[in-house]
N, C-alpha and C positions, 0 to 999 in steps of 0.2 A: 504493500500500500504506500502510496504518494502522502507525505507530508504537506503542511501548507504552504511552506517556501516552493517546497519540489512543481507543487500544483500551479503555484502563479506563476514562477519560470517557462513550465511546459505552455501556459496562457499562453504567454510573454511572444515564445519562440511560434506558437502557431498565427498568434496573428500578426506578425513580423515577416513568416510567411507569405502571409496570405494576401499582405500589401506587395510585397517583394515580387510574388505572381503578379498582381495588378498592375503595377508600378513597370515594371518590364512587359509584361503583354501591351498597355498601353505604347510603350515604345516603339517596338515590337510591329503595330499595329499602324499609327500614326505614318511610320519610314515605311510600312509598303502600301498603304495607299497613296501617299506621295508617289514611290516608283510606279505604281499602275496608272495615276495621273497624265505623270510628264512621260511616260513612255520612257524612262534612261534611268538609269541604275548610277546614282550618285555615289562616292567611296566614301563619305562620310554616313550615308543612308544607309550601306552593305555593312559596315563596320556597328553603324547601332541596333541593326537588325541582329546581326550574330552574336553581339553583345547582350542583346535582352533574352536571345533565343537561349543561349549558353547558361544565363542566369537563375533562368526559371528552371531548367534540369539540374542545374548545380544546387538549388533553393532545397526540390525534390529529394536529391542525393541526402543532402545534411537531414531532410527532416526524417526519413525511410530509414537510412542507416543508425542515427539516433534512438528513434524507436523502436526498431529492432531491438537495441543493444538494452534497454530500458525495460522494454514490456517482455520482449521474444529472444532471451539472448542464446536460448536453446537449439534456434532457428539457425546459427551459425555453428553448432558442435560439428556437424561436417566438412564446413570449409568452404564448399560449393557456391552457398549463397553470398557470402565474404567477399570469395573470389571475383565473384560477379560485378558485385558491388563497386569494387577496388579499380577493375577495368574499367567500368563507367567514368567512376569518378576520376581515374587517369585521362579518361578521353575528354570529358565535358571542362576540367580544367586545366588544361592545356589551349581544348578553344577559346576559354575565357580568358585566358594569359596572352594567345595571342589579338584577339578581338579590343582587348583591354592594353596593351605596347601599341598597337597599330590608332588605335583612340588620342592615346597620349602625344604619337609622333603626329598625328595629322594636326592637333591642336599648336605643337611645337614649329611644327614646317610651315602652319599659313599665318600663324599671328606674330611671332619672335621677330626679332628683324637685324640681322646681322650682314657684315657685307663680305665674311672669308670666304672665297672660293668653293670651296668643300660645302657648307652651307648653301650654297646660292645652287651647286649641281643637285646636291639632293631634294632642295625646293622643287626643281623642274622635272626631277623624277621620284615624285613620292610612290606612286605607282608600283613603280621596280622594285622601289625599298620597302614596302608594306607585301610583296609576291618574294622578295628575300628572306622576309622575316618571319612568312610562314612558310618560308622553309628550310629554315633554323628552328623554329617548333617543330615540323615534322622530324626531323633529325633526331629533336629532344625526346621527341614523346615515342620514336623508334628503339630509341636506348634505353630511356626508363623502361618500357613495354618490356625488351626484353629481359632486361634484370628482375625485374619484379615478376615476369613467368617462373626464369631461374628460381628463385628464392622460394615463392610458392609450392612448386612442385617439389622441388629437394625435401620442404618440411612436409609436403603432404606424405609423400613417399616415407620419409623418416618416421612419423607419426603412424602412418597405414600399419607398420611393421609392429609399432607399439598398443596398437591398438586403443589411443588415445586421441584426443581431440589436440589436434594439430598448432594451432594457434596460441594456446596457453601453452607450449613448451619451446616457444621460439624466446632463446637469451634475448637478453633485455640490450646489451651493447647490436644486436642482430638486427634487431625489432625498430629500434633508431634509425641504423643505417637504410632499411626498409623505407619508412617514412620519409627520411630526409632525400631518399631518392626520389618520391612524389613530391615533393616540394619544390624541386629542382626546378622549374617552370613558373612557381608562385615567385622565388628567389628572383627570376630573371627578370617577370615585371615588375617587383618591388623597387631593384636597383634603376631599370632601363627610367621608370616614372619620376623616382630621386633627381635622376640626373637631367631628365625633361625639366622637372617643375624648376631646378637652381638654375638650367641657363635660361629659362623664361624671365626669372627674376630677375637676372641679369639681365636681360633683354628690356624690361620693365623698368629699371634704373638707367640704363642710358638711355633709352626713348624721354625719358623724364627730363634727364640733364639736359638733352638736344631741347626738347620745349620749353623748358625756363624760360629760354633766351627771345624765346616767338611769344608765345602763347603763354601768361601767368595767370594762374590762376583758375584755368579751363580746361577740362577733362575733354580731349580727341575722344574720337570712336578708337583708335587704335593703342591708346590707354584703355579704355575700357575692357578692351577687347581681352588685353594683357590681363588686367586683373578678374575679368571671369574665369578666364582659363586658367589663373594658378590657383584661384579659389578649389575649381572643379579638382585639379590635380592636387593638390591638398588634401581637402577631401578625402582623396579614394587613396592617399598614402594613411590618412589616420585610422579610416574605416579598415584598411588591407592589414594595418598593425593590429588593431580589434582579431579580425579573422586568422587572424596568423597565432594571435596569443590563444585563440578559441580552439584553433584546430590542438596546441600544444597541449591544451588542459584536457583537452581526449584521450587524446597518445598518449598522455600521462597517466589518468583514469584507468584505462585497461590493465594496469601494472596491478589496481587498485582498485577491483568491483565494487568493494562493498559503497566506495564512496559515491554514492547514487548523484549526490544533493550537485558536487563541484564537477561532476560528466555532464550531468543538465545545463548548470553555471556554462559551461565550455559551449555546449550546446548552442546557448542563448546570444552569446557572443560572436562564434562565427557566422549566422541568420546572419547580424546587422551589416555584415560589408555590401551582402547581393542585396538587400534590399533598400538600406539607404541610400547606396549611390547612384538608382534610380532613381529618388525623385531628388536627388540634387543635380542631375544630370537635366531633369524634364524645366525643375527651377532656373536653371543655366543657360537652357536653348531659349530661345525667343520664341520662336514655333513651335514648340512641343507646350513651352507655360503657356501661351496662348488656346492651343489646341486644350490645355488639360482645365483651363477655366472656364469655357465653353461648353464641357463635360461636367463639370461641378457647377455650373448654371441651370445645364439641362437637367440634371437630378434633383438641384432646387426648384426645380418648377414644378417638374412631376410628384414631388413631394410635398407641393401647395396643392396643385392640384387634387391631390387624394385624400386632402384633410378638409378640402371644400364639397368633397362628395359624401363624404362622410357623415349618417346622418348625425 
């Protein structure tokens, strides 16, 4: 039985969910009927589509796996379902890692404004750089894949012979190196977004200096522009530390079943990165808050409405 911390946490994490689904569907939704509109597949439009799409399975993943381990953890003695589980969640965040580097770089390449060389060629070919950089993910998610088959099967096999459930006899120094192999991807965009958001700033500070001299006292569209996007990239650096401390108090957890109360806690924490950064994302776009007030209009109406028919 759930205690009452355990009970509002589990609250907590479902409807954290449940916006997170919304929150990304809306996106999600918004970016293709734009593409079915204008008939052309925009790369910033494909990048938030995959990004929302990636989030809602990833949303699924945390809350399934979670539950499992909570209600059903009997459901894992074989391995099978684990396994399953593990491959998903190797494939959907990897797409999220790359949908999420390729978000960062596009905000990076059209708003910063720097005049090195090297900058100015990747401006005009973000294109190339965004079909490079997933295929440095695929690369990634080829390598983890197969280490993480490796490692599985050695301990199923090893396990099979013992007649024990496989996953409680994997060393704890073993079980690390496991995990931190799936990480390897989350690692990449934490650093790649780092280093976006500091030469923004940079970017942000001499745009500044250069206006003193013109313009005092008056925020450009291309200040603006700078401090939305490092707001955003901010953002999803604090929210991704969230996620990243959440997924470690899991991994941690398992060492430690009994401790139901701080696997939930972990639980609750990893939610908030796929689904806050949604609607800081929707608050961020001009078109998307627009789109999503229009939406919370229409709902306020239909909701007058239905208190005026009421007898």
């Amino acid at each position: 039985m759930l205690n009452v911390v355990e009970g509002l946490l589990i609250f907590i994490t479902v409807a954290e969910s449940v916006l997170g689904v919304l929150g990304n569907g809306f996106i999600g939704l918004v970016n293709c009927i734009d593409c079915v509109k204008n008939k052309k597949f925009s790369v910033i439009g494909l990048i938030l589509i995959g990004l929302a799409t990636s989030r809602i399975f990833l949303i699924w993943i945390i809350i399934t796996d979670g539950f499992i381990k909570i209600f059903s953890a009997h459901m894992y003695s074989s391995g099978n379902l684990l396994e399953y589980i593990t491959y998903a969640w190797l494939i959907i965040s990897h797409l999220n890692t790359w949908f999420a580097s390729g978000l960062s770089i596009f905000y990076f390449l059209k708003i910063a404004n720097f005049s090195h060389h090297i900058f100015l060629w990747l401006k005009h070919r973000i294109n190339r750089l965004l079909s490079f950089l997933m295929g440095l993910m695929l690369i990634s998610w080829l390598v983890t894949l197969s280490q993480i088959v490796r490692i599985l099967n050695e301990y199923k096999m090893s396990n099979r012979n013992r007649n024990t459930t496989w996953q409680l006899n994997i060393p704890k120094s073993e079980y690390l190196t496991y995990h931190v192999l799936l990480s390897l991807g989350l690692i990449f965009v934490f650093t790649l977004c780092l280093i976006t958001c500091f030469l923004l700033i940079v970017s942000l500070w001499r745009h500044n200096r250069h206006m003193q001299s013109n313009v005092v006292g008056v925020r450009d569209p291309s200040t603006e522009a700078h401090v939305k996007a490092i707001k955003i990239l901010i953002s999803f650096i604090i929210l991704f530390i969230l996620h990243f401390i959440g997924m470690a108090i899991e991994i941690a957890c398992l060492t430690v079943p009994e401790n139901k109360l701080l696997f939930i806690f972990g639980m609750t924490i990893t939610g908030v990165y796929p689904c806050g950064h949604s609607f800081i994302l929707i608050l961020g776009n001009s078109k998307l808050k627009q789109d999503f007030l229009k939406v919370l209009q229409l709902l306020k109406c239909c909701g007058k409405k239905k208190r005026l028919r009421t007898p």
